[in-house]
Backbone as CSV, one residue per row, in Angstrom:
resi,resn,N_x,N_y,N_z,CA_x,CA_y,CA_z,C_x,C_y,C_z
1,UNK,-52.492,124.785,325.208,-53.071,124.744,323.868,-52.636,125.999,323.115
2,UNK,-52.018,126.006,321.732,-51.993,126.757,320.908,-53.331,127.700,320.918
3,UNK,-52.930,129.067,320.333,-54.293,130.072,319.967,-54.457,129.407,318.980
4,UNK,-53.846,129.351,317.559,-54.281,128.193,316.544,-55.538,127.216,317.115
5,UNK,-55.132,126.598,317.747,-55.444,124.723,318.417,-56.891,125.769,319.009
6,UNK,-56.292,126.661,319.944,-57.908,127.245,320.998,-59.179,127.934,319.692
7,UNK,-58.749,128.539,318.461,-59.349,129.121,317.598,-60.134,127.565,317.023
8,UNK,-59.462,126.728,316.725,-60.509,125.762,315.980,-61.216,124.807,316.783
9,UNK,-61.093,124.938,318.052,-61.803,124.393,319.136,-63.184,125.132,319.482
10,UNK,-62.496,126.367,319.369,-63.936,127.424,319.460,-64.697,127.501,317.945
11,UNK,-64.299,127.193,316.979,-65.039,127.470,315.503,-65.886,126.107,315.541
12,UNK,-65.754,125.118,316.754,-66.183,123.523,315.871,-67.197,123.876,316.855
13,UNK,-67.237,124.348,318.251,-68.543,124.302,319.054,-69.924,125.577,318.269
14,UNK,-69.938,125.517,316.921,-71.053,126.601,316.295,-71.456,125.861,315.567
15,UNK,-72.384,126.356,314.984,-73.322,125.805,313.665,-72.847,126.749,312.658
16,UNK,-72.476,126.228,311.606,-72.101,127.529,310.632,-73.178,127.125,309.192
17,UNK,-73.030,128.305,308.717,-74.219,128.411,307.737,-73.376,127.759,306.631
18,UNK,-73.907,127.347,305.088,-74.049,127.113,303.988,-73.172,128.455,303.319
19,UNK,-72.186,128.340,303.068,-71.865,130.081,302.397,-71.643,130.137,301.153
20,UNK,-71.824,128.892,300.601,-71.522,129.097,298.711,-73.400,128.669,298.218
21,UNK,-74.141,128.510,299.189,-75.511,128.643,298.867,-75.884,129.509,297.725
22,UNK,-76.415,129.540,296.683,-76.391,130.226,295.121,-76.973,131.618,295.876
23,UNK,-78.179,131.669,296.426,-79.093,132.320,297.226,-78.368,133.590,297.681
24,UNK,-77.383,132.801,298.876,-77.189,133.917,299.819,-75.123,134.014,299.846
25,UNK,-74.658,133.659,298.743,-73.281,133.399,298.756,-72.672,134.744,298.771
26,UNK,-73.574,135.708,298.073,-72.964,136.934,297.933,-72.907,137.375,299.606
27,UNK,-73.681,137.658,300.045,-74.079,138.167,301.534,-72.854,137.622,302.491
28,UNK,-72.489,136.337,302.461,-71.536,135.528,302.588,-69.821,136.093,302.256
29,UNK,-69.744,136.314,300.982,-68.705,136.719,300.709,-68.151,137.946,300.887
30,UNK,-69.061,139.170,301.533,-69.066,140.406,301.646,-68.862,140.368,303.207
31,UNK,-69.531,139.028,304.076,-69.266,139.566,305.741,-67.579,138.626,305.452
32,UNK,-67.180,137.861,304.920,-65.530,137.545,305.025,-64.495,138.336,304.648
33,UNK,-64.970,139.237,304.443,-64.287,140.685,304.001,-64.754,142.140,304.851
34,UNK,-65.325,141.687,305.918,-65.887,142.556,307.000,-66.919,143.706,306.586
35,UNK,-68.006,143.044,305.599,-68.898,143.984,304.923,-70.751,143.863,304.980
36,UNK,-70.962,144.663,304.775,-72.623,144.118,305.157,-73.148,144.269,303.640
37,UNK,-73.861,143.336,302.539,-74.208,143.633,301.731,-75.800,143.112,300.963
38,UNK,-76.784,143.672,300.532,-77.657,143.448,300.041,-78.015,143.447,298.848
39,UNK,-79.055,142.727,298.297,-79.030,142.023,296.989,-79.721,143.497,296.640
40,UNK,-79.282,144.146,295.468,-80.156,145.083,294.847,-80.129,145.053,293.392
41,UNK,-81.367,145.756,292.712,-81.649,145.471,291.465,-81.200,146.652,290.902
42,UNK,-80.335,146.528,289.631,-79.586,147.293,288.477,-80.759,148.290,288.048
43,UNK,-81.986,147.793,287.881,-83.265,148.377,286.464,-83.346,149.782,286.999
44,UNK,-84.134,149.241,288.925,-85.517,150.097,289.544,-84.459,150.397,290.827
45,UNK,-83.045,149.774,291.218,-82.683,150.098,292.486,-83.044,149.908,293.465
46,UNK,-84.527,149.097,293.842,-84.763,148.656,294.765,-84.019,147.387,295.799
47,UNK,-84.029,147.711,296.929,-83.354,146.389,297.858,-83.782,145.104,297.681
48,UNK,-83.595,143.985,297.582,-84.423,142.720,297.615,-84.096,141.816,298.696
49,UNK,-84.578,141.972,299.353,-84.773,141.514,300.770,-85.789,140.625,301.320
50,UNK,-85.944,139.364,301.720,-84.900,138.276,301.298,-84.256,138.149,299.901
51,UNK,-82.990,137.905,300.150,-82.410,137.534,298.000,-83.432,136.566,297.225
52,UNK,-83.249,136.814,296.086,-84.618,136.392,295.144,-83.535,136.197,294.015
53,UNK,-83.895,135.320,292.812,-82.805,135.540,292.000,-83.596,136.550,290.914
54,UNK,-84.644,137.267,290.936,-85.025,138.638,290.258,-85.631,139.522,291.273
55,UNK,-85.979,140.607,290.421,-86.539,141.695,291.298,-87.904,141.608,292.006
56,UNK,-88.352,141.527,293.206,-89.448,141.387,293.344,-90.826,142.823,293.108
57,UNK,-89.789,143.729,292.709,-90.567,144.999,292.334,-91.319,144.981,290.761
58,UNK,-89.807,144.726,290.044,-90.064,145.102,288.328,-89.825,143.881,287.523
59,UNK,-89.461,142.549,287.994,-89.296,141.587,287.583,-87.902,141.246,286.730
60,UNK,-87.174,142.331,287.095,-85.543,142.406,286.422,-84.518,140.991,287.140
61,UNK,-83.879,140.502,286.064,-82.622,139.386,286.683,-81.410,140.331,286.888
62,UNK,-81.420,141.868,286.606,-80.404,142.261,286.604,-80.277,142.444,288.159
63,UNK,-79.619,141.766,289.222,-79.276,142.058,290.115,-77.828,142.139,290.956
64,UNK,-77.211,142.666,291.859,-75.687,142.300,292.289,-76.093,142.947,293.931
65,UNK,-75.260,142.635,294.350,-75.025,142.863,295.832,-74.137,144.301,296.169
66,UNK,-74.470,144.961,297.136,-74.412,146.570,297.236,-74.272,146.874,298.496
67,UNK,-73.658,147.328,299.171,-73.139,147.667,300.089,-74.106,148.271,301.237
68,UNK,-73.877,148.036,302.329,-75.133,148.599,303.594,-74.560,149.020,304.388
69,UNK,-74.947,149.670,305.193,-74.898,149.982,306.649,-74.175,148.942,307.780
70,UNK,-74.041,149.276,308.374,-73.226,148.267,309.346,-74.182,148.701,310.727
71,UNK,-74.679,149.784,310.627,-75.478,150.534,311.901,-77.181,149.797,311.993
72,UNK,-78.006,150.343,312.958,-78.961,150.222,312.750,-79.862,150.217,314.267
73,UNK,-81.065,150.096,314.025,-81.593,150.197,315.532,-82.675,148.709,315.168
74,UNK,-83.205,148.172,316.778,-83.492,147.064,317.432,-85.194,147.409,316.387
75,UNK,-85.403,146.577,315.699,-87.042,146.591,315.517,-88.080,145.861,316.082
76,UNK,-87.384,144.458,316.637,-88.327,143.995,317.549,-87.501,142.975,318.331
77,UNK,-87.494,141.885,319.181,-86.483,141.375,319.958,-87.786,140.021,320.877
78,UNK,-86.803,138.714,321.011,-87.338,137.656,321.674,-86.597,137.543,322.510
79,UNK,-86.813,137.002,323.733,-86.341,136.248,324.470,-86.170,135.037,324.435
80,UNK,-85.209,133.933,324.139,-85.188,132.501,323.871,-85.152,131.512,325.188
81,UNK,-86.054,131.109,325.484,-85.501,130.371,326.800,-85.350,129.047,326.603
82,UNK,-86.123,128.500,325.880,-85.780,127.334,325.803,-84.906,126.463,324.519
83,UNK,-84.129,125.435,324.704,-83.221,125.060,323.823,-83.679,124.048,322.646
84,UNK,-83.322,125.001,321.492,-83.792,124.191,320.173,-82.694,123.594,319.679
85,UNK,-81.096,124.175,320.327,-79.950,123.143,319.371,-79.312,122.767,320.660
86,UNK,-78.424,121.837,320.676,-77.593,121.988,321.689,-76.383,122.579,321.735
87,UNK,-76.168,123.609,320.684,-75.189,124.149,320.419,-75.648,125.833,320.567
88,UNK,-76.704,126.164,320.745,-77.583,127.503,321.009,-77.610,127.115,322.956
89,UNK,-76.900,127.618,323.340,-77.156,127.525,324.943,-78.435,128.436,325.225
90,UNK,-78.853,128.645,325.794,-79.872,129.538,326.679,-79.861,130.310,327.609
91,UNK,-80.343,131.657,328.141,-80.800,132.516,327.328,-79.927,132.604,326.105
92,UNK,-81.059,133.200,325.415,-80.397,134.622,323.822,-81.357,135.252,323.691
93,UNK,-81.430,136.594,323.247,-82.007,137.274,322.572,-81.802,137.692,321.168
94,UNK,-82.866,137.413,320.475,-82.876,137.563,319.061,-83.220,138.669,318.559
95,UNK,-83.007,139.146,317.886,-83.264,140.988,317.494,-83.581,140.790,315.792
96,UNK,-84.257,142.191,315.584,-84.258,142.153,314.250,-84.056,143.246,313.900
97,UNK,-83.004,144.062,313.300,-82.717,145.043,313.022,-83.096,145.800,311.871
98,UNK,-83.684,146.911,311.925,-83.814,147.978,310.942,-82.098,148.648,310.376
99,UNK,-81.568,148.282,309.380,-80.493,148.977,309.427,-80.731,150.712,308.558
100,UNK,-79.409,151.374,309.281,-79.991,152.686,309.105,-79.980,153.478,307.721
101,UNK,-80.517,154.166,307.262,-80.892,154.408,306.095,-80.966,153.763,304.998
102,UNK,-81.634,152.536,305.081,-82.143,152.033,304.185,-83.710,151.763,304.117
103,UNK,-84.376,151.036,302.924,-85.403,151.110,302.762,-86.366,150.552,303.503
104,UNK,-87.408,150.831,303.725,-88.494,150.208,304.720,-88.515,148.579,304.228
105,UNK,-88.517,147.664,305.479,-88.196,146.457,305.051,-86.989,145.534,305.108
106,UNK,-86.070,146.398,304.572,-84.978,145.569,304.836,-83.682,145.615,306.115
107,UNK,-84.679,144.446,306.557,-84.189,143.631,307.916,-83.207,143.109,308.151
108,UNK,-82.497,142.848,309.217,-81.862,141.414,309.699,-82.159,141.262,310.711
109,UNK,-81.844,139.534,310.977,-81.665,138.927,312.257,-80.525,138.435,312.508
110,UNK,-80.156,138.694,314.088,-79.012,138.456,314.495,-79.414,138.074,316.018
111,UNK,-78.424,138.009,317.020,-78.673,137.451,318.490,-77.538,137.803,319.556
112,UNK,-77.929,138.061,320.429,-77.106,138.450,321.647,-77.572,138.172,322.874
113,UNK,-76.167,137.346,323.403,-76.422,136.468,324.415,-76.694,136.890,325.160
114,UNK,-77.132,136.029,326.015,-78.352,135.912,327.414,-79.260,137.005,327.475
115,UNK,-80.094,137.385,328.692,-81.295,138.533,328.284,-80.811,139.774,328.305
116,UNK,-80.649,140.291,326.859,-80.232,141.160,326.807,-80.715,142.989,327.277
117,UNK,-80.366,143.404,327.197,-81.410,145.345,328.056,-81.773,145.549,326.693
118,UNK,-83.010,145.525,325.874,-82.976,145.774,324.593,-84.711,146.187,324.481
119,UNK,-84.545,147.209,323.785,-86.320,147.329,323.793,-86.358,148.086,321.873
120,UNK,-87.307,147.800,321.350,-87.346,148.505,320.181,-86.821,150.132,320.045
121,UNK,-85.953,150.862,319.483,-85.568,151.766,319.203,-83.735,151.730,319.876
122,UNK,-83.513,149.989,320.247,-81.995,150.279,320.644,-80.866,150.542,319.812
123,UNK,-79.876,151.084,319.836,-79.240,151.163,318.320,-77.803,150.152,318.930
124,UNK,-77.919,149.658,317.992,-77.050,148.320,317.499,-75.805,148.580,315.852
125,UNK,-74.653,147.517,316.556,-73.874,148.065,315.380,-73.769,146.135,314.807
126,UNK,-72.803,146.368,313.574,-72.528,145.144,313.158,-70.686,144.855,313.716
127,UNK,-70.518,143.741,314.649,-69.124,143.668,313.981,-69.374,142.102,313.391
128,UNK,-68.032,141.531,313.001,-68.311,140.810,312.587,-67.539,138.899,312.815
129,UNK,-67.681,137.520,313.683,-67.363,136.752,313.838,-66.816,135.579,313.361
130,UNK,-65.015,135.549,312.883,-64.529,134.171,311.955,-64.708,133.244,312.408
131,UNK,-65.407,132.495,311.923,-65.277,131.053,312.118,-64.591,129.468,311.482
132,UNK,-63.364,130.470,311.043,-62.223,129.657,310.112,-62.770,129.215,308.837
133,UNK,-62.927,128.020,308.481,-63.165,127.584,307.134,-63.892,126.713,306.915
134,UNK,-65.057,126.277,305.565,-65.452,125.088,306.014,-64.921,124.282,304.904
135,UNK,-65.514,122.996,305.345,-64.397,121.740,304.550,-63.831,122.032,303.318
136,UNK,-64.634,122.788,302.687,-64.019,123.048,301.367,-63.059,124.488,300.859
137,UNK,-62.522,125.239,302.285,-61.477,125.946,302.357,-62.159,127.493,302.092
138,UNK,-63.528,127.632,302.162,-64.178,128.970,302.221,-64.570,129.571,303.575
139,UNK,-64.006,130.558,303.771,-64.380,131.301,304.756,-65.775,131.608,305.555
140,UNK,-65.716,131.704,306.554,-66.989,131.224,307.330,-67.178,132.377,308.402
141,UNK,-67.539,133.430,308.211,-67.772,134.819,308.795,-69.129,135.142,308.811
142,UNK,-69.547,135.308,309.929,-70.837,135.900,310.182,-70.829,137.492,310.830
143,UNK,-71.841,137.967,310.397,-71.926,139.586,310.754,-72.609,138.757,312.392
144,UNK,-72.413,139.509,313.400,-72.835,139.982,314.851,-73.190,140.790,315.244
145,UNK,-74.204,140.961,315.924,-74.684,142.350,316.542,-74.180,142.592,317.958
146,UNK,-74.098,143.925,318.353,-73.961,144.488,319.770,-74.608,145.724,319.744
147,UNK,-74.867,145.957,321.234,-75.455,147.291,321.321,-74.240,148.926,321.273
148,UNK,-75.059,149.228,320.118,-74.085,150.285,320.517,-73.801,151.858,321.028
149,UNK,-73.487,150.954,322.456,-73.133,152.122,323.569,-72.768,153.729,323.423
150,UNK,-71.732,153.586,322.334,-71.118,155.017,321.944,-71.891,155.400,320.723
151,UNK,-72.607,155.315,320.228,-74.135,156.104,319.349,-75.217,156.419,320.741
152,UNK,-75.145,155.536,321.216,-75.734,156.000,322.284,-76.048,156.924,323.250
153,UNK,-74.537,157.155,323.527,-74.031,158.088,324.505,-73.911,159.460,324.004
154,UNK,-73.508,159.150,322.717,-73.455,160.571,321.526,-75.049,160.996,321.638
155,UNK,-75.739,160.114,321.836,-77.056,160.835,321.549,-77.662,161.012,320.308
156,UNK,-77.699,159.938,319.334,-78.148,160.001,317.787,-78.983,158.810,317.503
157,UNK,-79.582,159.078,318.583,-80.718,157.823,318.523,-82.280,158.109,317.880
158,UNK,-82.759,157.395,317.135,-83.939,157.997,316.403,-85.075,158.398,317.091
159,UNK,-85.002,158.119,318.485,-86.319,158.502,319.070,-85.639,159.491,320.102
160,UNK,-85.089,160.565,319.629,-84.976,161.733,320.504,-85.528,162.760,319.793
């Protein structure tokens, strides 16, 4: 089998998200360009987290998408054992990340397979997973989490 042929064999066994969704297209278009980005408001500068199409602070429409962190540490974490897709094998662990220096609140979720060594305060990086295109020729990239070992090892972990 071609890497071509093996790449779209591996992109068809996922679930891929909605990426021209009005909502979350920006977020979308920033990880296909290997970027982490959040909806923030022009007025007050606050993050808006989940995207909203105004501010949930000051009630501004002036909003655009702004660049984040790629870093961050573990804020809380599941164990998945049992199977809700058949395309989600079992174990995973689901994490929710604090990314780093940003505002209280703004989260993500992401997942790493089987049971992972993970306890609140792990520090985690973003890279990020293609999943070729979907029918309508837009790119299909999701940010991924891993633990990351070398912040680790450096010793720049928030609970030292």
């Amino acid at each position: 089998m071609s890497a071509a042929a093996a790449a779209s064999a591996a992109t068809t066994d996922r679930l891929r998200p909605l990426v021209t969704e009005r909502g979350s297209a920006g977020f979308f278009s920033a990880a296909a360009e290997r970027r982490i980005e959040i909806l923030t408001c022009e007025d007050c500068g606050r993050r808006i987290h989940l995207p909203r199409p105004r501010c949930v602070y000051c009630a501004s429409t002036e909003v655009s998408w702004k660049p984040a962190p790629h870093t961050g540490t573990v804020y809380s974490h599941t164990i998945v054992e049992h199977q809700v897709h058949p395309l989600f094998p079992v174990p995973y662990t689901v994490i929710v990340v604090d990314l780093d220096g940003e505002q209280a609140g703004v989260r993500l979720i992401g997942n790493l397979p089987g049971r992972a060594d993970v306890t609140a305060g792990t520090l985690v990086r973003c890279t990020f997973e293609d999943l070729g295109e979907d029918a309508a020729g837009n790119p299909v990239v999701l940010p991924v989490w891993e633990i990351d070992t070398e912040r680790a090892s450096a010793g720049t972990g928030e609970d030292e």
